[in-house]
C-alpha positions in Angstrom: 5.3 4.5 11.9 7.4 7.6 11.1 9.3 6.8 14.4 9.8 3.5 13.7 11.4 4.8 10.6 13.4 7.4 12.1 14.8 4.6 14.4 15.6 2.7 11.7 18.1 6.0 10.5 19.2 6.3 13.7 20.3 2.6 14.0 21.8 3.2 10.6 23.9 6.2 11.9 25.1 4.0 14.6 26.7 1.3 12.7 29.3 3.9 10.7 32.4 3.2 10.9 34.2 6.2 12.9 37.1 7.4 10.2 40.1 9.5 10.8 40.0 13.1 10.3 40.9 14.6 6.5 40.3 12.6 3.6 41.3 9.1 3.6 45.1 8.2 2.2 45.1 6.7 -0.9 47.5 4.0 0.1 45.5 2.1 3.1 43.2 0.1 1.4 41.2 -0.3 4.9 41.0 3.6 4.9 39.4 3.4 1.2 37.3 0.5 2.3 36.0 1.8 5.4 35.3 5.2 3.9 32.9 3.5 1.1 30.9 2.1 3.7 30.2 5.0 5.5 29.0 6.5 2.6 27.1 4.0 1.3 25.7 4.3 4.6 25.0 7.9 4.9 23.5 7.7 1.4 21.1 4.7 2.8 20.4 7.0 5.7 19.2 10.4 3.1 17.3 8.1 1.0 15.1 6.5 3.9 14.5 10.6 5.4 13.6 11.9 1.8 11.3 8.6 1.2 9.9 8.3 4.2 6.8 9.2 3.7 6.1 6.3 2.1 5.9 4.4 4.7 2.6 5.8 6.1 1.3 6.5 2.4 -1.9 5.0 2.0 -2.0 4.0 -1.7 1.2 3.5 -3.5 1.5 4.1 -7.2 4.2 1.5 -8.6 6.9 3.8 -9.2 7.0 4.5 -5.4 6.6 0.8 -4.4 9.2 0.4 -6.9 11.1 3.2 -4.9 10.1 1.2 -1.8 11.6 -1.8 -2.2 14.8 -0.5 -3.7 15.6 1.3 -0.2 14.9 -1.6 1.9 16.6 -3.8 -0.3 18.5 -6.5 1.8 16.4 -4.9 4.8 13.6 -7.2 5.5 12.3 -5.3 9.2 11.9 -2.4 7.2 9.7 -4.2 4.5 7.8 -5.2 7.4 7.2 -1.4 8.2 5.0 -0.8 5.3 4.0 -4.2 5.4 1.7 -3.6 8.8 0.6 -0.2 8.1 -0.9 -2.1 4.8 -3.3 -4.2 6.9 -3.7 -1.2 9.0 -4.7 0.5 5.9 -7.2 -2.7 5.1 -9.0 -2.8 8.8 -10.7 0.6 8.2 -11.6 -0.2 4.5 -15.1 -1.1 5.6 -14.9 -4.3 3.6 -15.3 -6.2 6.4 -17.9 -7.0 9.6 -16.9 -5.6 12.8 -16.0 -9.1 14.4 -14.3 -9.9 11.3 -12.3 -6.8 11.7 -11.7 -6.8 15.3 -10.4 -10.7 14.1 -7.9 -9.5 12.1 -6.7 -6.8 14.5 -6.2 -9.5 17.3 -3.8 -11.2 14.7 -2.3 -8.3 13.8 -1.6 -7.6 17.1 0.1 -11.3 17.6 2.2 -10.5 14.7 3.4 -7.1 16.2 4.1 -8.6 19.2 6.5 -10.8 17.6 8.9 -7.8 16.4 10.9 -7.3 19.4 13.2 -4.8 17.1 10.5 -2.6 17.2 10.1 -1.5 20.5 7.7 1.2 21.6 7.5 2.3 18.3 4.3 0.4 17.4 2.9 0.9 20.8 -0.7 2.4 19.3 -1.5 -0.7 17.3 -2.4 -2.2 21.2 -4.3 1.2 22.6 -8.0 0.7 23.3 -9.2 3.2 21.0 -8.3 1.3 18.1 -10.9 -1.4 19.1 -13.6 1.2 19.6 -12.8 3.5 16.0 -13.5 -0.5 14.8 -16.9 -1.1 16.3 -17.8 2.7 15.4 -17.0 1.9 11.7 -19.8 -0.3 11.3 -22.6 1.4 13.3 -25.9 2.7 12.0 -27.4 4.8 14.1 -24.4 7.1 13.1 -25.0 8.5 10.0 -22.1 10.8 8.6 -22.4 14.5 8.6 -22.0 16.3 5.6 -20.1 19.3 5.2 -22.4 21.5 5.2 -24.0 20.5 8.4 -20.2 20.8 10.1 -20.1 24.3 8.3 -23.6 25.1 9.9 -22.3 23.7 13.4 -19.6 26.0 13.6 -21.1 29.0 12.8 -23.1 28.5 15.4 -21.0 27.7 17.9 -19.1 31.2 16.8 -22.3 33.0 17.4 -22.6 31.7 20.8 -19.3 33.1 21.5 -19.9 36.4 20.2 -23.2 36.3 22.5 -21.9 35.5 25.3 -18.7 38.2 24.9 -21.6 40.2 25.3 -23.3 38.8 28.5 -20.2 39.0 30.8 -20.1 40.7 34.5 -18.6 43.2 33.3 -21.0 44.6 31.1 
């Protein structure tokens, strides 16, 4: 999503007018004009790298959606940014059976699709891991491991290091 962001910027940076060297003459009013714009673009540029994070936030508080909408003001594709990484967000909420959810990530899919603009920036919504992470989600047989167990796990596994440091040719 960050890419698809930081394609956004560079499309931005693209459609700046090219100005004249030196500061712009105070007498040509297409000088004037066309400076504005490029700062008015360069400003919309700063704004999405400094916010861009909240694109791939998970929960929004509404000062940041506020935040959110004002940068993509007049910008629908980008609303549609945070838009899909929402139901992104809502596939793995576990609220949902795992034909239900692999449902809603065939549509999502279709809907993707659709955004030409986007390019291979939201390749990963199609990869096949995606599908599996989904059917994993609601299995039973895999009970989740608590930290301590994890903690346990790796101490062990640095013991079997230092053992086997030990048991080389060498020695």
């Amino acid at each position: 999503m960050l890419k698809a962001v930081a394609k956004a910027r560079e499309r931005l940076g693209k459609s700046k007018p090219k100005l004249k060297r030196g500061r712009p003459s105070s007498k040509e009013k297409e000088a004037r004009r066309l400076a504005r714009k490029s700062k008015d673009i360069q400003q919309k540029i700063s704004d999405l790298f400094q916010n861009r994070s909240l694109f791939v936030k998970r929960r929004l508080k509404p000062s940041e959606r506020k935040r959110l909408r004002q940068i993509t003001r007049g910008l629908p594709h980008r609303r549609k940014l945070r838009e899909i990484m929402d139901h992104m967000y809502a596939l793995f909420d576990r609220r949902c059976r795992t034909q239900t959810a692999l449902g809603k990530l065939k549509k999502l899919r279709q809907w993707v699709r659709r955004f030409t603009w986007s390019g291979d920036t939201l390749k990963k919504v199609f990869s096949p891991h995606l599908e599996k992470a989904l059917t994993f989600l609601d299995d039973k047989l895999l009970p989740a491991t608590s930290h301590a167990v994890e903690r346990g796990n790796r101490r062990h596994r640095k013991r079997q290091k230092s053992v086997y440091r030990v048991r080389s040719k060498v020695c």
